[in-house]
C-alpha positions in Angstrom: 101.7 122.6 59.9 98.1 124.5 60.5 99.2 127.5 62.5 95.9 129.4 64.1 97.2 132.7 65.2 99.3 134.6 67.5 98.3 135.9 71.1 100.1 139.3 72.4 100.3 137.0 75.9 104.0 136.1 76.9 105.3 133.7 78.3 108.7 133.6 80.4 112.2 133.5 79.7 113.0 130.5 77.5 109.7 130.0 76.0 107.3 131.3 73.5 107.3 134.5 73.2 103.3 134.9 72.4 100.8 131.6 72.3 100.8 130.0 68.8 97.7 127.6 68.5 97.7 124.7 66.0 95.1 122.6 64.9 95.2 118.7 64.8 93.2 115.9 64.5 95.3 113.7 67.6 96.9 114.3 70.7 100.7 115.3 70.5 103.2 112.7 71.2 106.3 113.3 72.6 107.7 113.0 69.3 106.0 116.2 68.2 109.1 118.8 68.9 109.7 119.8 65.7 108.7 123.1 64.9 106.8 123.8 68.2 108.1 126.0 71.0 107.7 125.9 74.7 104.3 127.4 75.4 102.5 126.2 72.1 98.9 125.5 72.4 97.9 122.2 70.5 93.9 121.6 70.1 93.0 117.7 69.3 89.9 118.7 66.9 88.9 115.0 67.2 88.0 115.3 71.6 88.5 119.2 71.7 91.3 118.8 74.1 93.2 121.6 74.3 97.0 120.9 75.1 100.1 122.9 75.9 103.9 122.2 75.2 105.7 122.5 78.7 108.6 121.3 78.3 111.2 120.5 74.3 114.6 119.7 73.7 116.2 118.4 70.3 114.8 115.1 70.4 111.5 115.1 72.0 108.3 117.3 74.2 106.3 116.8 76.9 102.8 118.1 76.2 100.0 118.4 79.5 96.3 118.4 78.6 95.1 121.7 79.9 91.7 121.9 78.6 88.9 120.6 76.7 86.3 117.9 77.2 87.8 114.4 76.7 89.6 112.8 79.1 91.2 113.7 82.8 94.6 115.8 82.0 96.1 112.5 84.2 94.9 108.8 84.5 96.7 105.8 85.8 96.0 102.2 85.2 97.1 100.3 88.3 98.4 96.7 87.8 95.3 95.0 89.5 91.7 96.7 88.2 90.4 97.4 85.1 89.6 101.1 85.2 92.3 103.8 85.5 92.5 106.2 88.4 91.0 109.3 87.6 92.3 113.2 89.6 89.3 114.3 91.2 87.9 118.2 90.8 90.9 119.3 92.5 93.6 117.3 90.5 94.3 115.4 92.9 94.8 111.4 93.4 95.2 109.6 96.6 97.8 107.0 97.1 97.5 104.4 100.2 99.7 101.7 101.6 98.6 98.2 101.1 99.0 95.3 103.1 102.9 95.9 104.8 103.0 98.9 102.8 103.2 102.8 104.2 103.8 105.8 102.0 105.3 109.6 103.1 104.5 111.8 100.9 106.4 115.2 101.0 107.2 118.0 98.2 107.5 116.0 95.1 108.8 112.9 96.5 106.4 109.9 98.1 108.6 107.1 99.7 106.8 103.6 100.0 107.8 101.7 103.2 107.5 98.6 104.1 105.7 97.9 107.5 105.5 93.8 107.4 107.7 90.9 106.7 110.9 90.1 108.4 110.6 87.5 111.9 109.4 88.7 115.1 110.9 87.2 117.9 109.4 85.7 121.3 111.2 84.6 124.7 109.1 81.7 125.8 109.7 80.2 129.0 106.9 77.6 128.9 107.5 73.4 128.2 105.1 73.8 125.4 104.8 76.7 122.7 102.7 76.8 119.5 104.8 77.7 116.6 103.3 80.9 114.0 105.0 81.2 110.9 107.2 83.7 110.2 108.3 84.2 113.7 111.4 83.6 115.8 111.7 81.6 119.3 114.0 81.3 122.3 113.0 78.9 124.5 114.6 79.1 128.1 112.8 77.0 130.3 115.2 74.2 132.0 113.1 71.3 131.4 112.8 70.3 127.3 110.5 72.3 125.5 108.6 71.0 122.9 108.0 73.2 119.9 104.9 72.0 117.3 104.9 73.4 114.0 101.9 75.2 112.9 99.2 73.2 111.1 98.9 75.9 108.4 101.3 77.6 106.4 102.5 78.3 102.8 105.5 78.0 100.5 108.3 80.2 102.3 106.7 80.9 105.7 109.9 80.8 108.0 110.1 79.9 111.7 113.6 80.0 113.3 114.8 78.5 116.7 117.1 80.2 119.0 118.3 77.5 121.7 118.9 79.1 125.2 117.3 77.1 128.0 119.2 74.2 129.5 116.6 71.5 128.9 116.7 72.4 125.1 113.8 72.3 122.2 112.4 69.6 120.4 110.5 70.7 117.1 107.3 68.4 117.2 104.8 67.6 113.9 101.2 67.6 113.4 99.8 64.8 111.0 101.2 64.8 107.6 104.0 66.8 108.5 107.9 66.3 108.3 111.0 68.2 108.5 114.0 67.8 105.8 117.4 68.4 107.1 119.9 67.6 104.3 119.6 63.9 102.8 117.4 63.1 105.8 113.5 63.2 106.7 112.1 63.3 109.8 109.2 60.3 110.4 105.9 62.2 108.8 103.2 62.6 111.8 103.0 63.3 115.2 106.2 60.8 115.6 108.6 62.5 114.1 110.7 65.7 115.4 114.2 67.3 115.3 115.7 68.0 118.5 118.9 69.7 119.4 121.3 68.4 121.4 123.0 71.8 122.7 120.7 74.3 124.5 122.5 76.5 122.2 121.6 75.2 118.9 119.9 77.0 116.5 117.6 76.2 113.1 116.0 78.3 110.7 113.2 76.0 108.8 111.4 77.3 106.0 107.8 76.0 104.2 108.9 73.5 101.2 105.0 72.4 100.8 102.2 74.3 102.0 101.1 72.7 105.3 102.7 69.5 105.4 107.1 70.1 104.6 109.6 72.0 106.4 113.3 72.2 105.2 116.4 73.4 107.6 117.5 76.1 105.7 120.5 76.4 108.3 121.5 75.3 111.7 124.1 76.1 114.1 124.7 72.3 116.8 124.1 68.8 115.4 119.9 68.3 115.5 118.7 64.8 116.0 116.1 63.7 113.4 113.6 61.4 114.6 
């Protein structure tokens, strides 16, 4: 091992008791425990990175780049990208949210949370309503409402239907579109539909084939299928 020299500095309890420098031509892996100390300094000849042992134990270390002129001390390669995230001059890295995504950060803890997803629900009281995916639906208007899917969607947009008002739904089509409810198929186009037959019924469809299939994933009332 190519020991350097000794430094009168010390270091706290539990660690070297002085800085012992050795000389390498890598960086230290965490299999580099052997012999080394908390507080050893390790210089990588081949960068000129300078790195120090911060933490051992009888089966591995964790060394932290402290100095030297090769790379950051910390990078991180997200899963998207091709370049790793660099700490800027203050060591610092910023982490957002995404799409649905919030993040708390606080001490040494950040929490993600998710701010999308899940159905949003709507009273509507009209005889006509424009179904949006992923969202939920209590019609209450006494006369029949009729209820058309939404032209555009994709493979597990939900809708669900909560039947209140005592003319009840109907669950209309655009062109190209049906509904699957068990071993039946409602007529694809504008003439098909499901329709309940309780004003309490209830359905929860989900998006089989982008655009064009729907499929009861459960029901509560016998639904007609037309």
């Amino acid at each position: 091992m190519p020991f350097e020299y000794q430094s009168p500095l010390n270091y706290p309890a539990n660690s070297a008791s002085s800085i012992r420098r050795f000389k390498y031509t890598r960086v230290p892996t965490v299999t580099d425990y052997r012999n080394f100390i908390v507080g050893d300094m390790w210089l990588d000849q081949s960068s000129n990175d300078w790195y120090i042992c911060c933490y051992k134990d009888s089966t591995s270390a964790i060394w932290r780049r402290v100095a030297g002129t090769g790379a950051p001390a910390e990078s991180f390669l997200p899963d998207s990208g091709t370049s790793p995230v660099i700490p800027n001059a203050a060591n610092e890295v910023t982490i957002t949210g995404g799409t649905g995504i919030n993040t708390v950060g606080g001490l040494n803890t950040i929490t993600f949370n998710s701010t999308g997803g899940g159905i949003t629900w709507n009273r509507v009281a009209g005889p006509a309503v424009a179904l949006a995916v992923d969202n939920g639906y209590i019609p209450t208007n006494a006369a029949l409402v009729t209820l058309t899917l939404p032209a555009a969607a994709v493979v597990g947009n939900i809708i669900e239907i909560c039947g209140e008002g005592a003319g009840m739904f109907s669950i209309a089509q655009n062109a190209g579109q049906s509904i699957q409810f068990g071993n039946l198929t409602t007529t694809v186009g504008v003439g098909g539909s499901l329709q309940a037959t309780n004003r309490y019924d209830t359905v929860k469809l989900v998006c089989r084939v982008a655009n064009t299939t729907w499929a009861v994933l459960s029901n509560v009332g016998i639904l007609n299928v037309v």
